[in-house]
C-alpha positions in Angstrom: 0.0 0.0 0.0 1.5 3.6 -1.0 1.4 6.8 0.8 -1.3 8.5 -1.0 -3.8 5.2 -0.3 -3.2 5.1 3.4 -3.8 9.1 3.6 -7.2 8.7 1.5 -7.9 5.9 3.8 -7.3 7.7 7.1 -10.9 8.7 7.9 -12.2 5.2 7.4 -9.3 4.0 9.6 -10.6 6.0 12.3 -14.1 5.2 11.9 -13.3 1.9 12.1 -15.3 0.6 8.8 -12.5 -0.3 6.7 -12.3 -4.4 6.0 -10.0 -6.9 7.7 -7.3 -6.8 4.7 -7.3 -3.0 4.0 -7.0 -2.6 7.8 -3.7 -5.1 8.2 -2.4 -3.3 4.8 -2.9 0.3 6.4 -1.3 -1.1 9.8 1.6 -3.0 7.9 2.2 0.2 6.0 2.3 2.5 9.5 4.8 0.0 10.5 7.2 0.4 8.1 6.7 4.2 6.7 7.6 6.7 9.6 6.2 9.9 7.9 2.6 8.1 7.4 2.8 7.0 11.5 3.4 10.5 12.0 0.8 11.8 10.5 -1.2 9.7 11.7 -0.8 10.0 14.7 -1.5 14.0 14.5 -4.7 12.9 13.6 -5.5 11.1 16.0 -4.9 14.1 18.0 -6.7 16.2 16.0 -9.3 13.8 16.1 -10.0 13.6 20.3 -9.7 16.9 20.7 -12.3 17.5 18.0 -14.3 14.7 20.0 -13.6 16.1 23.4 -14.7 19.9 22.3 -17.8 18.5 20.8 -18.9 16.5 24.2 -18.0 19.9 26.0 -21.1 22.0 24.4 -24.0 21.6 26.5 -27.2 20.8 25.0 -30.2 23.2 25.4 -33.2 20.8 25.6 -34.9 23.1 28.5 -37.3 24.6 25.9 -38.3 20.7 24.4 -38.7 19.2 28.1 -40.9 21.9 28.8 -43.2 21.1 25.8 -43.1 17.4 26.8 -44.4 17.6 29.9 -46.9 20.0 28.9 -48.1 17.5 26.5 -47.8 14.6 29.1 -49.9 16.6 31.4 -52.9 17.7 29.4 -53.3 13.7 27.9 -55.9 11.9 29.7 -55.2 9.7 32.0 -57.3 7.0 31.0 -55.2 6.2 27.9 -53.9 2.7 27.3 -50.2 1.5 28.7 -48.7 1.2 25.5 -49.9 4.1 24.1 -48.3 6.1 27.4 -44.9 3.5 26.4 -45.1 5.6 22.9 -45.4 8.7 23.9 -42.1 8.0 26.0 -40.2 6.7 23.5 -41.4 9.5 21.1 -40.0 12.2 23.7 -36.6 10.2 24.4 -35.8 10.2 20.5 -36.8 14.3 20.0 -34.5 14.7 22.9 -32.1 12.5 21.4 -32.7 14.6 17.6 -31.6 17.9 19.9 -28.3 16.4 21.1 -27.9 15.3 17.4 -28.3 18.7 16.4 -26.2 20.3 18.8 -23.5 17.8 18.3 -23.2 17.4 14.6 -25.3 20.0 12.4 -24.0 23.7 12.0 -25.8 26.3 13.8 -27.3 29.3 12.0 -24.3 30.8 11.5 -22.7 28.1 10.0 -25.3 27.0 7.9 -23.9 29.0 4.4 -20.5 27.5 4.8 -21.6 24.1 5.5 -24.3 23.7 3.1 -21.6 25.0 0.5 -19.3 22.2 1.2 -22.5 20.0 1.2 -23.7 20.4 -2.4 -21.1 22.1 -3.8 -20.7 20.7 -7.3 -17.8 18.7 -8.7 -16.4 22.0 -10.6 -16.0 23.4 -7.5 -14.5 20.6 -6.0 -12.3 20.6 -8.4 -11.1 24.4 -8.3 -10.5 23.9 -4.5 -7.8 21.1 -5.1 -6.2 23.0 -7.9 -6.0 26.3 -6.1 -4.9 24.6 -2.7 -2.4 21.6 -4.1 -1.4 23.7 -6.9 -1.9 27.1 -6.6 -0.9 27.1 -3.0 1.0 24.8 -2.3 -0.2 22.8 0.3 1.7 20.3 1.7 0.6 16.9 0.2 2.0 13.1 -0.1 2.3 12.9 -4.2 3.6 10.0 -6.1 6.4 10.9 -8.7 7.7 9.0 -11.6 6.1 8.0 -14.9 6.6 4.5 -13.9 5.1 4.6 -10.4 2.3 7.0 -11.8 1.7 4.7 -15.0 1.2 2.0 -12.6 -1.1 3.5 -10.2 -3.2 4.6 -13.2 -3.2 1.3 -14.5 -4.5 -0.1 -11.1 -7.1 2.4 -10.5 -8.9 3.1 -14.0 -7.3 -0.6 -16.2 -5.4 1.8 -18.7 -2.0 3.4 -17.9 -1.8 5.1 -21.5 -4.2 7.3 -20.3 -1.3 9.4 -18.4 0.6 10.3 -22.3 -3.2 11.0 -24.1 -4.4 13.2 -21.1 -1.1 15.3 -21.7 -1.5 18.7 -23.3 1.5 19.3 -26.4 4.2 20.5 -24.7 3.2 18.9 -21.3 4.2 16.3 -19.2 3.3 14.3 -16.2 4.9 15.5 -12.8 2.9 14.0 -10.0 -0.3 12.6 -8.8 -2.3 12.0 -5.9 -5.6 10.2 -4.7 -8.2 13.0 -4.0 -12.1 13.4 -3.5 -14.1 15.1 -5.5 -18.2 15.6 -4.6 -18.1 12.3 -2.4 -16.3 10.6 -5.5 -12.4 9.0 -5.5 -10.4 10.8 -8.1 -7.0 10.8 -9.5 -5.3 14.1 -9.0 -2.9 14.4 -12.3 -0.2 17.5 -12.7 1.0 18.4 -15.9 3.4 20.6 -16.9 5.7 22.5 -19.5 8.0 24.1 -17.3 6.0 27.7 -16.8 2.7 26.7 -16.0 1.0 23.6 -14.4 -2.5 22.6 -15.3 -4.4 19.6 -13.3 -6.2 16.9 -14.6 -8.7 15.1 -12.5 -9.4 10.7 -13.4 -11.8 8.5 -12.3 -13.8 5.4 -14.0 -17.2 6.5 -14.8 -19.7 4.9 -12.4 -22.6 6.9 -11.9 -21.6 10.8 -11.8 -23.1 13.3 -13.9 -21.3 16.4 -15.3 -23.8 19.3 -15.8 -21.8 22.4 -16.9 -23.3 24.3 -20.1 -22.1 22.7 -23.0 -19.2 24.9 -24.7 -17.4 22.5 -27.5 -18.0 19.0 -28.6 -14.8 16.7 -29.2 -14.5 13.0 -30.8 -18.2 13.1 -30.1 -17.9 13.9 -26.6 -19.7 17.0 -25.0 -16.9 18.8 -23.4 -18.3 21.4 -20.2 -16.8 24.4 -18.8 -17.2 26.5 -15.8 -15.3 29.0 -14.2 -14.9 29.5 -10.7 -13.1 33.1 -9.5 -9.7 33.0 -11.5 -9.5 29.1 -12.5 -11.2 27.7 -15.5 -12.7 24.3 -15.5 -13.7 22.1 -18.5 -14.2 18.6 -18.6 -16.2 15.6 -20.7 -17.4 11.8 -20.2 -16.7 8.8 -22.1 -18.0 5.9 -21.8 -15.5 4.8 -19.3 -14.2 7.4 -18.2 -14.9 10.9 -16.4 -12.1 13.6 -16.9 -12.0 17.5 -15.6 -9.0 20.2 -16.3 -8.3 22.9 -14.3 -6.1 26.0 -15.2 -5.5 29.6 -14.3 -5.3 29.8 -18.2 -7.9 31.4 -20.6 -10.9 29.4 -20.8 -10.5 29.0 -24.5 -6.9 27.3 -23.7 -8.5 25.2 -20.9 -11.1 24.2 -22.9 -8.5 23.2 -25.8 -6.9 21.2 -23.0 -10.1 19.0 -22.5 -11.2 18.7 -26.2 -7.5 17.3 -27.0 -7.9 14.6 -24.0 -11.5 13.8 -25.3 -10.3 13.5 -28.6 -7.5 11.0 -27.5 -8.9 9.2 -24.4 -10.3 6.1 -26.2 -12.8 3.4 -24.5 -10.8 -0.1 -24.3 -15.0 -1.6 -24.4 -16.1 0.4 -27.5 -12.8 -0.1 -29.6 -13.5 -3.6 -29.1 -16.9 -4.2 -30.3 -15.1 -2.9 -33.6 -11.9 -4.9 -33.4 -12.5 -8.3 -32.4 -8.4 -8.8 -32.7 -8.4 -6.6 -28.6 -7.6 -9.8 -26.2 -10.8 -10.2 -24.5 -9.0 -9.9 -20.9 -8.7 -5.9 -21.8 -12.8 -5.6 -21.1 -12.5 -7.2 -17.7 -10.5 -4.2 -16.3 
């Protein structure tokens, strides 16, 4: 297991919900890789104190107790057991809801920011990573090497030619890293020509939906745009494939970037319905 996999696995570490062999693999890996035990272990940290600050806010429920008993009180007496057993167990799970609610939803103040990050759209997503990976700089685990980065690619999506037809003219591949992207796993690719650096973001299709405005059309493939502050966004779908480009470029260039990959990204599946020479053990990837 490689750096980047163990840090995109660290939440569900945590949580506890990862399976018996990704669990070992993570653990085996912590053993032997002293940067990932470190930073895991800030987490862990970060993680109590997050948990300990949370159990510290006290829960207002005065208000709803109030209500309760009022209720209880003006319900005749004369009502069945079970139906007095109901009315319990309705009040101990709204009181629960408030703890809930205190806990773990934002408070009015918080609601904009949160309900941003919430349904914030994948062309978003993807602006953020650009402009704090790239842009910014943060400090990130990447994998380098065309070798190590063909290799990954080839795990994760079946095809690792997909690194030389993503690249721009004039490009070329200078790291990558596992990200998320609206709830989705995605390959983080950096490109670039010695001035500029442009990310491309790789993931097998499986269910997501790009909904930009249509702005070009390439090997038959809608290609989609938006732009969020200074960074342009463009991307398209293939049958197995979804891809998005991000650049402080002009749009027009950005856009050129994406209608170039959708032009050479082919579909291993659909070439071979056409070319019955393809080994047959290509479609099971």
């Amino acid at each position: 297991m490689k750096c980047a996999e163990v840090e995109y696995l660290a939440p569900l570490y945590w949580s506890g919900e990862l399976e018996t062999q990704a669990m070992a693999e993570v653990e085996q890996h912590l053993k032997e890789c002293a940067a990932c035990a470190h930073e895991m272990a800030l987490q862990k940290q970060s993680d109590e104190m997050l948990h300990d600050t949370l159990l510290s806010e006290p829960v207002h429920d005065d208000e709803l107790r109030g209500r309760v008993r009022a209720e209880i009180q003006q319900t005749p007496r004369w009502l069945p057991r079970r139906l007095w057993l109901a009315l319990g167990t309705a009040a101990a799970a709204a009181l629960l809801l408030v703890g809930i609610r205190f806990i773990y939803l934002p408070t009015a103040s918080d609601s904009v920011s949160t309900t941003g990050q919430v349904s914030a759209s994948i062309w978003a997503d993807a602006a953020d990573d650009h402009n704090e990976e790239v842009v910014k700089r943060a400090q990130r685990k990447w994998l380098y090497g065309t070798a190590e980065i063909n290799a990954m690619v080839a795990e994760k999506t079946g095809d690792a030619k997909l690194v030389a037809q993503l690249a721009p003219e004039h490009y070329h591949i200078d790291r990558m890293r596992i990200c998320e992207l609206a709830m989705r796993t995605y390959l983080h690719l950096v490109y670039t020509d010695g001035r500029h650096e442009i990310s491309f973001f790789l993931r097998r299709r499986g269910g997501e939906q790009l909904t930009g405005p249509k702005l070009a059309e390439s090997n038959g493939r809608a290609v989609e745009g938006e732009s969020v502050e200074k960074l342009q966004i463009a991307g398209f779908q293939s049958q197995r494939y979804t891809v998005l480009v991000v650049s402080e470029l002009p749009r027009q260039q950005t856009l050129d970037f994406a209608s170039h990959a959708a032009n050479s990204v082919l579909d291993v599946a659909a070439i071979s319905v056409h070319n019955p020479l393809i080994p047959a053990v290509l479609l099971l990837h």
